[in-house]
KESEMAR-494240 format. One record per residue (C-alpha): residue number from 1; residue in three letters; z, y, x. Coordinates in nm, 3 decimals. Each point is the difference from the previous one (the first is absolute). Layout:
REM residues N
SITE padren marro      zz      yy      xx
SITE    NUM   ALA       Z       Y       X
...
//
This chain:
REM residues 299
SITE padren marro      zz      yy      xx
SITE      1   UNK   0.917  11.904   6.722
SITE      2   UNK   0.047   0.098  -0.354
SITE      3   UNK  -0.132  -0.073  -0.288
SITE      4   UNK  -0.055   0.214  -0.292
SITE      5   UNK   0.041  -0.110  -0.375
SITE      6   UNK   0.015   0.165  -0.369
SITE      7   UNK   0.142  -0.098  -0.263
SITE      8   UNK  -0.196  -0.139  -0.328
SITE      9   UNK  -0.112   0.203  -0.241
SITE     10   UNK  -0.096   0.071  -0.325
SITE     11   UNK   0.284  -0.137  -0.218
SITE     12   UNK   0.072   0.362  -0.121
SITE     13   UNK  -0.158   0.359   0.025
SITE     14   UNK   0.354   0.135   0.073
SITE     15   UNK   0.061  -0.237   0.308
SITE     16   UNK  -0.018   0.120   0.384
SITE     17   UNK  -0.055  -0.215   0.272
SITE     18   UNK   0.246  -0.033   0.313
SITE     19   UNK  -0.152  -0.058   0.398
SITE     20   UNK   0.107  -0.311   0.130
SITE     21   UNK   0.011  -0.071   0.380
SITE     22   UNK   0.072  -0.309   0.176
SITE     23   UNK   0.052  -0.051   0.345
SITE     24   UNK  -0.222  -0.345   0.049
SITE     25   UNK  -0.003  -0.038   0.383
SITE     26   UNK   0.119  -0.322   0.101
SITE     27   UNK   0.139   0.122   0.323
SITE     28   UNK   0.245   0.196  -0.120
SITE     29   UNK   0.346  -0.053  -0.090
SITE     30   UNK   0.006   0.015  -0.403
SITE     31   UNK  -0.256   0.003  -0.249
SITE     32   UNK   0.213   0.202  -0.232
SITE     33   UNK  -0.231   0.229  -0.275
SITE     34   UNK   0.069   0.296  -0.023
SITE     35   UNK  -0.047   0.229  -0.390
SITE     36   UNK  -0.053   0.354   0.037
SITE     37   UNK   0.146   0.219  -0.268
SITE     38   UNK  -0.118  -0.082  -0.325
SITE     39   UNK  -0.123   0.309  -0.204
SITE     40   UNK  -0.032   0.062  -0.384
SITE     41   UNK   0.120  -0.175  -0.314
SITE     42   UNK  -0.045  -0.383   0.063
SITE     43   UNK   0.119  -0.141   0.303
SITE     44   UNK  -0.169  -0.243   0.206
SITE     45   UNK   0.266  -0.272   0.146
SITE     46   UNK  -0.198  -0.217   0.318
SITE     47   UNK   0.173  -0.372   0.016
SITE     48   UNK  -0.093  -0.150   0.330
SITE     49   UNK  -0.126  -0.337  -0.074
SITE     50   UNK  -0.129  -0.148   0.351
SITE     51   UNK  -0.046   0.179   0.340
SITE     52   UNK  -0.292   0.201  -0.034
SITE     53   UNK  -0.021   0.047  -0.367
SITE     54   UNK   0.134   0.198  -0.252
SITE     55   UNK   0.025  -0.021  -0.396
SITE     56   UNK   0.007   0.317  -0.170
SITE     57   UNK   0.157   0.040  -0.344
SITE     58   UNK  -0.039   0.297  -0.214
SITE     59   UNK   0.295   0.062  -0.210
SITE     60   UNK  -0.048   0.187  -0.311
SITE     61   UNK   0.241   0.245  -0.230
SITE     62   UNK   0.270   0.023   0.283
SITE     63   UNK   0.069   0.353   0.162
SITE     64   UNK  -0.098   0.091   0.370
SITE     65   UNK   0.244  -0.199   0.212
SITE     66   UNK   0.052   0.114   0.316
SITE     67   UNK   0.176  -0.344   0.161
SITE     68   UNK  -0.034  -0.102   0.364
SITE     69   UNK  -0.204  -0.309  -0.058
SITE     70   UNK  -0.109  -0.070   0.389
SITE     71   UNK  -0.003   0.127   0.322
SITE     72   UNK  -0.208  -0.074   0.267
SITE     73   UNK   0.208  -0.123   0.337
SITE     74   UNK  -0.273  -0.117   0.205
SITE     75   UNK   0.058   0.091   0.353
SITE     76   UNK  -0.246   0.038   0.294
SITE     77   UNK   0.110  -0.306   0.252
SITE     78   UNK  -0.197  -0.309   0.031
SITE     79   UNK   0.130  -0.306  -0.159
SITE     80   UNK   0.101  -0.236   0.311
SITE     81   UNK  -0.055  -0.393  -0.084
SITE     82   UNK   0.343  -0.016  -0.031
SITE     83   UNK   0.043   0.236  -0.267
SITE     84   UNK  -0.303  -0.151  -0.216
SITE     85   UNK   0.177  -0.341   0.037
SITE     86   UNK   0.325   0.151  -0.132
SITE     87   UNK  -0.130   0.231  -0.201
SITE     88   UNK   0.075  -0.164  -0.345
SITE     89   UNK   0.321  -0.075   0.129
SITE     90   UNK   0.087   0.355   0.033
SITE     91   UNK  -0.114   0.122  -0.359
SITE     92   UNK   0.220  -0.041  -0.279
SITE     93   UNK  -0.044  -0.203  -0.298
SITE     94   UNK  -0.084   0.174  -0.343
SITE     95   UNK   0.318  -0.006  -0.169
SITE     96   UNK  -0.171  -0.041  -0.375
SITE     97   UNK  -0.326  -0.043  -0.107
SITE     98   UNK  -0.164   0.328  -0.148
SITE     99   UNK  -0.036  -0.165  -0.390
SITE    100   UNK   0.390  -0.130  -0.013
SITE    101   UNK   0.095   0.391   0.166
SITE    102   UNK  -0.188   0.191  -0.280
SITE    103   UNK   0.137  -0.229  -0.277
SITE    104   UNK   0.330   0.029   0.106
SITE    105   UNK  -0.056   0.365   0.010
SITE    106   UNK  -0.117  -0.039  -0.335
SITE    107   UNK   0.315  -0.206  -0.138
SITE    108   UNK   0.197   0.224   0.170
SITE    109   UNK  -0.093   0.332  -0.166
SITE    110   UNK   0.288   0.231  -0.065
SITE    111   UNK  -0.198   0.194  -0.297
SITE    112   UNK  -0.269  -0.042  -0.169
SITE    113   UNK  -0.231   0.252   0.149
SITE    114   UNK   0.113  -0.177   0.390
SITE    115   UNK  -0.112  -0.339  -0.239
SITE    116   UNK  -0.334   0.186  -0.106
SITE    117   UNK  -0.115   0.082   0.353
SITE    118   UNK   0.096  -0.321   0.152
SITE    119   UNK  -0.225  -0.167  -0.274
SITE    120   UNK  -0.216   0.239   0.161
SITE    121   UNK  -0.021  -0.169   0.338
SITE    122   UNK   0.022  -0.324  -0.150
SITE    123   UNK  -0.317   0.057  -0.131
SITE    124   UNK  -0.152   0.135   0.253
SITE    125   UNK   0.073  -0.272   0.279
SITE    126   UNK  -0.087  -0.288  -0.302
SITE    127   UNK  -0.340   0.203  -0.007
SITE    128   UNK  -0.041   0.021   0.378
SITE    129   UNK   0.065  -0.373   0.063
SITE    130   UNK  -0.240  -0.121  -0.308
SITE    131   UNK   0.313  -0.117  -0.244
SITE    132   UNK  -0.174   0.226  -0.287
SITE    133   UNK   0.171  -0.245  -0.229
SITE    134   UNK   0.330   0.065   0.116
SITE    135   UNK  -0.086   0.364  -0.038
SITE    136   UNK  -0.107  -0.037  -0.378
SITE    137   UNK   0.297  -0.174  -0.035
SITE    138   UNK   0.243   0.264   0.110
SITE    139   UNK  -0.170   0.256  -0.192
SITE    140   UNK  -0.055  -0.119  -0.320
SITE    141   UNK   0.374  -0.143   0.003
SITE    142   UNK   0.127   0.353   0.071
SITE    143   UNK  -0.221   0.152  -0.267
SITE    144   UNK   0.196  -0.253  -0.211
SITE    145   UNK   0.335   0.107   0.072
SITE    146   UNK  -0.046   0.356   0.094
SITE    147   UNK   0.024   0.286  -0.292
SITE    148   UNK  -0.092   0.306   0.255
SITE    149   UNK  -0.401   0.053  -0.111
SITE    150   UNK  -0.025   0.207   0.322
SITE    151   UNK   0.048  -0.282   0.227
SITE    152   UNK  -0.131  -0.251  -0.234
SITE    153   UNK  -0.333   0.228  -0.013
SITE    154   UNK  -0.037  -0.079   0.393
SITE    155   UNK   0.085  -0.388  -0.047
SITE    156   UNK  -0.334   0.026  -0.257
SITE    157   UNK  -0.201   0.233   0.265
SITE    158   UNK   0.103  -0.269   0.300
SITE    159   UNK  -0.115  -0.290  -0.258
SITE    160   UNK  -0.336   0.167  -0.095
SITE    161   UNK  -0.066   0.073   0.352
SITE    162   UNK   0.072  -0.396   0.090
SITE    163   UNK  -0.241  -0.044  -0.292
SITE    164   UNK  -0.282   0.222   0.178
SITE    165   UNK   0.037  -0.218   0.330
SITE    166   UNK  -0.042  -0.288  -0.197
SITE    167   UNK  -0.342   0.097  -0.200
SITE    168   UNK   0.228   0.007  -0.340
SITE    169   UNK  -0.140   0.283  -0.177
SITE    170   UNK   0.119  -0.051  -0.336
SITE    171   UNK   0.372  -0.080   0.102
SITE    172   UNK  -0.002   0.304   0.237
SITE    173   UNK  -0.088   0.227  -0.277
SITE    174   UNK   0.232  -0.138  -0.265
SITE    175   UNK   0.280   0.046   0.309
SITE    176   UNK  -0.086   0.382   0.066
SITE    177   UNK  -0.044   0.047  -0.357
SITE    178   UNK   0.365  -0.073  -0.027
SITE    179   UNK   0.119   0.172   0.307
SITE    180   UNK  -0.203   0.352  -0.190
SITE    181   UNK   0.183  -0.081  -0.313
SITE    182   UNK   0.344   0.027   0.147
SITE    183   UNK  -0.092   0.333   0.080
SITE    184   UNK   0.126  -0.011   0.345
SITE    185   UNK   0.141   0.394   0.133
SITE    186   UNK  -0.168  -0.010   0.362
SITE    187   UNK  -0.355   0.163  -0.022
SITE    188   UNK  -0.136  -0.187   0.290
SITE    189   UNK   0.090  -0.336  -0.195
SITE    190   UNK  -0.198   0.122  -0.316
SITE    191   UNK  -0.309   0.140   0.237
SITE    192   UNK  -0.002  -0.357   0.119
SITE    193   UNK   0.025  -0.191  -0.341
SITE    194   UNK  -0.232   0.225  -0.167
SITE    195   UNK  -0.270  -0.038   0.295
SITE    196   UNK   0.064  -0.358   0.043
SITE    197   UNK  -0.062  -0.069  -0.380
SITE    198   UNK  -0.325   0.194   0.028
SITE    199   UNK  -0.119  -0.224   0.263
SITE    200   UNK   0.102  -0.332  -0.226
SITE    201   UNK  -0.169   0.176  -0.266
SITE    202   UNK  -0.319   0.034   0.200
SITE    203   UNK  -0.006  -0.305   0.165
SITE    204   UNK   0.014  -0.193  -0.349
SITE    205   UNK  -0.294   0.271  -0.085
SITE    206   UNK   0.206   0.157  -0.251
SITE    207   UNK  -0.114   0.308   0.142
SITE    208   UNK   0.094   0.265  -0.280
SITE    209   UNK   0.318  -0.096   0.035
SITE    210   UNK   0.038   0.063   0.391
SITE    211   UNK  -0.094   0.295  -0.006
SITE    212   UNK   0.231   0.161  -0.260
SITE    213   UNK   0.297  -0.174   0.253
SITE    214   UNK  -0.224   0.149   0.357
SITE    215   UNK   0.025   0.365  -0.191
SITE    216   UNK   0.377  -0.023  -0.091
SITE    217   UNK   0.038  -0.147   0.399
SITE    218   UNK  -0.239   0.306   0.110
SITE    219   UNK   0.273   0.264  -0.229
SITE    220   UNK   0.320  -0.156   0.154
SITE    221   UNK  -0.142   0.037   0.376
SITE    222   UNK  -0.381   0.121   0.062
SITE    223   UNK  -0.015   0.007   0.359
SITE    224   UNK   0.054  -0.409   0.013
SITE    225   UNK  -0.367  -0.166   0.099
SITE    226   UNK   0.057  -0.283  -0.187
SITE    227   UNK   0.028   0.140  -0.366
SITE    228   UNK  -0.323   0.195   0.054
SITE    229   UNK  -0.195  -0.357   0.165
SITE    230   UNK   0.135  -0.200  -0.362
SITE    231   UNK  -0.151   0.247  -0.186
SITE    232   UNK  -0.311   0.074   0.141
SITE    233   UNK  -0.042  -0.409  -0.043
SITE    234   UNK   0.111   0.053  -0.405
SITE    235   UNK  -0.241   0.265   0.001
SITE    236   UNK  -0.267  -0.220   0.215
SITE    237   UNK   0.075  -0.300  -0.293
SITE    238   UNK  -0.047   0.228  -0.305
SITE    239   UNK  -0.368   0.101   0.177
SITE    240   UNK   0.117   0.360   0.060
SITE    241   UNK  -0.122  -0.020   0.384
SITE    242   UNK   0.028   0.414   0.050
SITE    243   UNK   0.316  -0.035  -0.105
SITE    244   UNK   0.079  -0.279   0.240
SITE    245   UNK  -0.165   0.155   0.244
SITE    246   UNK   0.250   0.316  -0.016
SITE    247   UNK   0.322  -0.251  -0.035
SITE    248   UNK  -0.088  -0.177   0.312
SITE    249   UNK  -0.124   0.304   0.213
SITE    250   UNK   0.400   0.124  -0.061
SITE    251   UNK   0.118  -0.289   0.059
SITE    252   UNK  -0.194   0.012   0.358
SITE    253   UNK   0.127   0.380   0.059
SITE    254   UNK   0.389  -0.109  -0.124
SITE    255   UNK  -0.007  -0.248   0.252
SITE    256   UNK  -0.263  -0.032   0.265
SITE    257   UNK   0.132  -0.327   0.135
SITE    258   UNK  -0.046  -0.197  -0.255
SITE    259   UNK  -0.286  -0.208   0.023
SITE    260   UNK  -0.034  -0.127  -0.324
SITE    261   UNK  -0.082   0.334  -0.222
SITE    262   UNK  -0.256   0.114   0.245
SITE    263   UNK  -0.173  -0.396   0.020
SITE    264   UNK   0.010   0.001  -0.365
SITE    265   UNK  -0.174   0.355  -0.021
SITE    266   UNK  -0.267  -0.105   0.281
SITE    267   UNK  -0.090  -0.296  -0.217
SITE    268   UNK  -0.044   0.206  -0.343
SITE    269   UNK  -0.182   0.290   0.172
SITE    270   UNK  -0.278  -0.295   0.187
SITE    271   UNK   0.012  -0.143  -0.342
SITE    272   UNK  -0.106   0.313  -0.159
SITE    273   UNK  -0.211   0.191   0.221
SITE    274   UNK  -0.024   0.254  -0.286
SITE    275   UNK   0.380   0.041  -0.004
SITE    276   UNK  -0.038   0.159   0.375
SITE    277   UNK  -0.264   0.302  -0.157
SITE    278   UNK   0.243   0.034  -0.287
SITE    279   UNK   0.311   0.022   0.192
SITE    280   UNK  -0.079   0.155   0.279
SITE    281   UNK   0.367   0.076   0.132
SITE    282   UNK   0.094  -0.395  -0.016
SITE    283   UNK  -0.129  -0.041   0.361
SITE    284   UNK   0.219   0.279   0.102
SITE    285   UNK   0.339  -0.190   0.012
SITE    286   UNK  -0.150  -0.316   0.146
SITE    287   UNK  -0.149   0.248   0.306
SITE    288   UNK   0.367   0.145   0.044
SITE    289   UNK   0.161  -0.341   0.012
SITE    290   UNK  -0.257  -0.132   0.263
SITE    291   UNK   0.019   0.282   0.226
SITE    292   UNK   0.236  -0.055   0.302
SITE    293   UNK   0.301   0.225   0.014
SITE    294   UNK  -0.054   0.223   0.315
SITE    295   UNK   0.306   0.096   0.084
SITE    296   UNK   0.141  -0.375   0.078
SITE    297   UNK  -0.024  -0.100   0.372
SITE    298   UNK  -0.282  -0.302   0.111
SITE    299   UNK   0.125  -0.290   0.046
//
């Protein structure tokens, strides 16, 4: 039997998700998981916590690593009683635990970009194992030391995004506020500031505001759902429901999967029954991204 897991989501618009899959019979030999190839910008790294279960930590601002995390080496025979009495003799101890190998990693950095990414997974794993403190920590003490406003620009976007988690909407928008200022060189890092101050902005109703930041996100990259979904709620806030209307039916078409644009333009058009006669095309989108794809085979 196997069981089938994703990875979180949500902590950034430029983030992909890996495919876990664990081997959880109890009548084989291991229960060793097993992570597929991880695809895009921002790794995922799966630390095996207890048989069965799986913590998944996504790591942000590092390049696509292509490392041989784990392989599956379950094997077909039947576990005798024998071998489930000695079976914990016959697996080897961990030689260090996962928080002292990263930090060593860390203090053992040759450069300072090898230091940079290391931080990196630091981070990550203090985020994945509920040390957000920790995490702070290590970020704000690099921003500290560090005079490279590229990499100090993703310490800010890492401590904003902490911030989000956390309900902290003032201290996440001072944080990307600083990261933008920096003026960091990777478009995809400014797409994500730029939309993720628009949603701050909107969420302390400051809705003017958003949506000058949604339109500069929109410029940098405007086949992203998410820039489209902030603004149509800036537009929604300053009571300019057509033009919400059109922000969140492209948000719908740039990305039919996500549930939240389409949920969102569902609950302004039942709001506004009017808005349906006005904008007759707003249905359209929502129809598309209902509609079951033909040519994949039932299940």
């Amino acid at each position: 039997m196997f069981s089938y897991i994703k990875g979180p989501s949500g902590l950034s618009s430029q983030s992909k998700l890996a495919t876990v899959f664990i081997n959880i019979s109890r009548e084989r030999r291991a229960l060793t998981p097993c992570l597929s190839i991880v695809r895009g910008d921002s790794p995922i790294w799966a630390l095996a916590i207890e048989k069965g279960f799986l913590n998944c930590v996504p790591l942000l601002g590092v390049p696509g690593l292509t490392a041989p995390w784990y392989f599956a080496c379950s094997i077909g025979l039947l576990m005798s009683n024998t071998d489930k009495k000695n079976i914990a003799l016959a697996l080897p101890e961990p030689a260090q635990d996962t928080e002292g190998l990263l930090l060593d990693r860390l203090k053992n950095s040759k450069t300072d970009e090898d230091y940079f990414r290391w931080m990196l997974f630091v981070v990550g794993f203090y985020r994945g194992v509920n040390k957000v403190d920790s995490a702070i920590n290590l970020l704000e003490g690099y921003i500290r030391m560090n005079k490279n406003p590229e990499q100090s620009a993703h310490c800010h976007l890492a401590l904003g995004q902490i911030a989000i988690d956390e309900h902290r909407l003032e201290p996440a928008l001072k944080h990307f506020t600083a990261a933008l200022e920096m003026a960091p060189k990777k478009r995809k890092v400014s797409y994500v500031l730029h939309n993720n101050i628009g949603y701050c902005l909107n969420s302390l109703g400051r809705f003017a505001e958003g949506e000058r930041y949604c339109r500069r996100a929109i410029e940098m990259d405007w086949v992203k759902a998410s820039g489209y979904r902030n603004l149509g709620m800036s537009l929604q806030g300053q009571g300019d429901l057509v033009g919400a209307v059109w922000a969140l039916a492209e948000a719908v078409k740039a990305d039919s999967a996500d549930n939240r644009a389409r949920l969102l333009l569902d609950k302004l058009l039942v709001a506004n029954p009017k808005l349906g006669i006005k904008c007759p095309w707003a249905t359209e989108p929502m129809a598309a991204a209902l509609q079951p794809a033909s040519e994949l085979p039932l299940m």
